[in-house]
C-alpha positions, 0 to 999 in steps of 0.5 A, spaced: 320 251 408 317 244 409 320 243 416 320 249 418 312 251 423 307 255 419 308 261 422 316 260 421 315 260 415 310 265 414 316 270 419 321 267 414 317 269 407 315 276 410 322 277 412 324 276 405 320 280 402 322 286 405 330 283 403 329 281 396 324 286 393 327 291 393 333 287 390 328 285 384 327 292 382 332 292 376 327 286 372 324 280 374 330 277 369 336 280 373 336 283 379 340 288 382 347 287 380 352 285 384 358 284 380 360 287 373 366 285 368 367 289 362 372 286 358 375 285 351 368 289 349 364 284 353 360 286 358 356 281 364 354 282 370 352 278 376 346 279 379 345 280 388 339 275 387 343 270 385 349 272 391 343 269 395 340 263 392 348 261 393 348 263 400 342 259 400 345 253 397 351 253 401 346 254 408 343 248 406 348 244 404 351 244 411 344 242 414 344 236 410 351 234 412 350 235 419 355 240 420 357 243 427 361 247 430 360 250 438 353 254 437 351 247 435 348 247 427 348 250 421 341 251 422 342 255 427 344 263 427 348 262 433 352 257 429 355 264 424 356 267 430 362 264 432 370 266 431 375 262 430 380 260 425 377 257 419 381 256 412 388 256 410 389 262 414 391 264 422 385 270 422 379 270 428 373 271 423 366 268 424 363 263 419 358 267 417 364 272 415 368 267 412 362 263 408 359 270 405 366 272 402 367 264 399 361 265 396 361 272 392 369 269 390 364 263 387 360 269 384 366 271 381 368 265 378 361 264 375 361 271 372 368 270 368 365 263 366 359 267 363 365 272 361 368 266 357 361 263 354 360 271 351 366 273 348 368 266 345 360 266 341 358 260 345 350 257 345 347 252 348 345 246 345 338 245 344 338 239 348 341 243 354 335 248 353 330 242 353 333 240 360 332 246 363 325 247 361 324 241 363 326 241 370 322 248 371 316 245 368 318 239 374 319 245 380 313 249 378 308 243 378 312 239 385 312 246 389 307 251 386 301 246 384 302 250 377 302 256 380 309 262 378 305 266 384 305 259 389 312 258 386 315 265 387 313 266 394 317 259 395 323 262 392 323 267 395 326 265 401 332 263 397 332 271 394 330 268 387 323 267 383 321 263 377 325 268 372 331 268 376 331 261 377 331 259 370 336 264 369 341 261 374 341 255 371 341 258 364 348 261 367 350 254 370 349 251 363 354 257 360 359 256 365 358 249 364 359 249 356 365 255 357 369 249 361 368 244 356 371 249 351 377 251 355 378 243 357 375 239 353 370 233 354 371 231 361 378 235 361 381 231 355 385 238 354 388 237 360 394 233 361 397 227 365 401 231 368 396 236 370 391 231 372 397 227 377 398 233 380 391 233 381 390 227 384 396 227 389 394 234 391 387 231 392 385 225 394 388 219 399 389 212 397 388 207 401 387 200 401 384 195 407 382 190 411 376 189 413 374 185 420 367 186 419 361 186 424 356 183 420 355 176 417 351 173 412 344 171 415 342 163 417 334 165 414 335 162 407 328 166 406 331 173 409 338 174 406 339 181 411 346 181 414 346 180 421 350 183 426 355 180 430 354 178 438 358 182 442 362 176 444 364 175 436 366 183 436 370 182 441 374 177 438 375 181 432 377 186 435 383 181 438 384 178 431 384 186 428 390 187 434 394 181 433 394 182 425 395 190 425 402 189 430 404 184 425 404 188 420 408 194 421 413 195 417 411 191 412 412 191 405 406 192 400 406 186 397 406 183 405 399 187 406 396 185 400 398 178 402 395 179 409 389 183 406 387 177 401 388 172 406 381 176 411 377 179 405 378 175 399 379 179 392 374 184 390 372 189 384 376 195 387 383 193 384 387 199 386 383 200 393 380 205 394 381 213 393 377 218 398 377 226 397 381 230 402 376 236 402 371 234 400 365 231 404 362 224 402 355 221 403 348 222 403 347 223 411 350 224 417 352 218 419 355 217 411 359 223 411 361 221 419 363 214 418 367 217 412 370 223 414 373 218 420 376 214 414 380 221 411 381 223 418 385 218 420 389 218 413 391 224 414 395 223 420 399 217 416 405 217 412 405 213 405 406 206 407 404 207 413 398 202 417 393 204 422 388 201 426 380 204 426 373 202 428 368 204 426 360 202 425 361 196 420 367 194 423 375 194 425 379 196 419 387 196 419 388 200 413 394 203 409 396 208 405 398 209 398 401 214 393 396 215 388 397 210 382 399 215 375 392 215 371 387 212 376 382 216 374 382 213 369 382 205 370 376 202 369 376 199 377 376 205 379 370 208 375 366 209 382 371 213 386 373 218 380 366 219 377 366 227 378 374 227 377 373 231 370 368 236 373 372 238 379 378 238 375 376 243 370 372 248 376 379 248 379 383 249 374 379 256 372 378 257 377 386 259 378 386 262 371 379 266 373 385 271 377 387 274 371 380 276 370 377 277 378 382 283 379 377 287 373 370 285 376 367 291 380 363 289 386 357 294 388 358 295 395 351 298 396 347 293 393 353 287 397 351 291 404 344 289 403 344 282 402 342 277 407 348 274 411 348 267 412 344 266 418 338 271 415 339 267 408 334 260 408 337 254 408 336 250 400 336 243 400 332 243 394 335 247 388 
């Protein structure tokens, strides 16, 4: 991997070949399958090469946003080693154990959407096909130079190669078009009922007032906010304080007043609405100043305010009840753009159990995966 030393990465690709080979041997398309469902007539299966890219992608994710735990980073080994309660449930297990087994009921997931996509007759648009190609043409020109040879011994620190990339995302694509099917264009199939429900059970909603430590530049030619002096901060802090014992007990109406009055109106109408249990952001310090945001959310009951500094400031928030139909106003379009997707993968994913109970694991070939702390990080695919 780029950030990785030549000979680490030389360790790494040796390593996987002794993994991966041996897993390819089935063809080049599929590899040695993992999972099978043979159903109503249909018969898919999942091949253990795609297990591993998604460990890989799990892996990678983790490293991008920084997770952490008492052994230190994701990208550590030690880090998959460490026991304790993870998840709904009260049991010790480590995160390597944990994440391994969340993975293959992805797997699953993904093979009863490939089960769906075949016993339904459906096919792929042309345009579909075409992004596909496209993007493998962009992945083998940027990391093989042209090269599948150049590019396969890339992938294969992720368990794949060109054939079984493509094929992944084939597979995506399919599951992608089985949910629209089942729940039609950004879930137009499902309804409000459903929809609230979701969105009370997986979002916060708040609203806030900001006591921001940036101002406006006094440069006409550099209009870069400036940060305010420690004596300014101090100030808002003290300013912050007296509003917050101000508006304790307060009516929403009274809020709303108060929040105008500091921050004037702006495009975020019905405030803002963060998801529970998922991370947001582009880095660390993004995912941080974010995850302080839900954390503190989670300690408070609708209608209750709170006081929280963080980097860009002091805010006094307060929570809400999610507004019915939220997902769809306008001004919230910024919140909600993945709301459709996520709605629909949770859905299937509750109406895969029917099926999941008929889908036989081969325990020899799971037995000879990768565990999360042997798998390479992907943050690229």
């Amino acid at each position: 991997m780029k950030s990785f030393s030549i000979k680490l990465r030389l360790f790494a690709f040796l390593l996987s070949l002794l993994l991966i080979l041996p897993l390819c041997a089935c063809g080049k398309r599929q590899g040695k399958v993992l999972l099978t469902l043979d159903h109503e007539g249909v018969k898919v299966t999942f091949s253990v090469n795609h297990y591993q890219f998604l460990l890989s992608r799990l892996r990678g994710n983790f490293v991008l946003q920084g997770v952490e735990n008492s052994a230190g980073s994701a990208d550590q080994a030690a880090f998959w080693n460490v026991r304790e309660k993870i998840g709904e449930g009260d049991a010790l297990t480590t995160w390597d154990a944990y994440y391994r087994q969340d993975v293959l009921e992805t797997c699953k997931t993904y093979l009863v959407g490939l089960w769906v996509f075949e016993k339904n007759k459906l096919t792929l648009s042309d345009s579909t096909k075409e992004a596909i190609e496209e993007e493998m043409a962009d992945i083998l020109a940027y990391h093989g130079d042209g090269s599948k040879a150049k590019l396969n011994s890339y992938l294969a620190d992720y368990g794949v190669n060109y054939d079984l990339l493509k094929s992944f995302y084939e597979m995506e694509a399919k599951v992608e078009a089985a949910l629209q099917y089942l729940y039609g264009e950004n879930a137009s199939l499902l309804g409000d009922s459903v929809k609230n429900d979701y969105l009370a059970k997986n979002y916060f909603h708040y609203k806030r007032i900001l006591f921001s430590y940036y101002k406006d530049s006094d440069n006409t030619e550099n209009d870069t906010p400036q940060t305010v002096t420690d004596e300014e901060q101090a100030a808002l802090r003290a300013e912050a304080t007296e509003l917050f014992s101000t508006l304790q007990d307060k009516t929403e109406a009274e809020f709303e007043t108060a929040m105008e009055e500091k921050n004037g109106t702006n495009e975020y109408t019905d405030g803002y609405y963060l998801p529970i249990n998922a991370s947001i952001g582009n880095d660390a310090d993004q995912i941080a100043f974010f995850s302080a945001i839900t954390q503190k959310l989670a300690e408070m009951e609708i209608g209750e305010v709170a006081l929280l500094e963080l980097s860009d400031g002091i805010q006094i928030l307060r929570k809400y009840e999610p507004t019915p139909g939220a997902y769809d106003l306008a001004a919230n379009a910024l919140w909600f753009s993945s709301f459709a997707n996520n709605l629909m993968r949770d859905q299937f994913g509750k109406d895969c159990l029917t099926y999941t109970e008929s889908i036989a694991v081969d325990e020899t070939v799971l037995a000879s995966a990768p565990t999360m702390k042997e798998i390479s990080p992907n943050v690229y695919f």
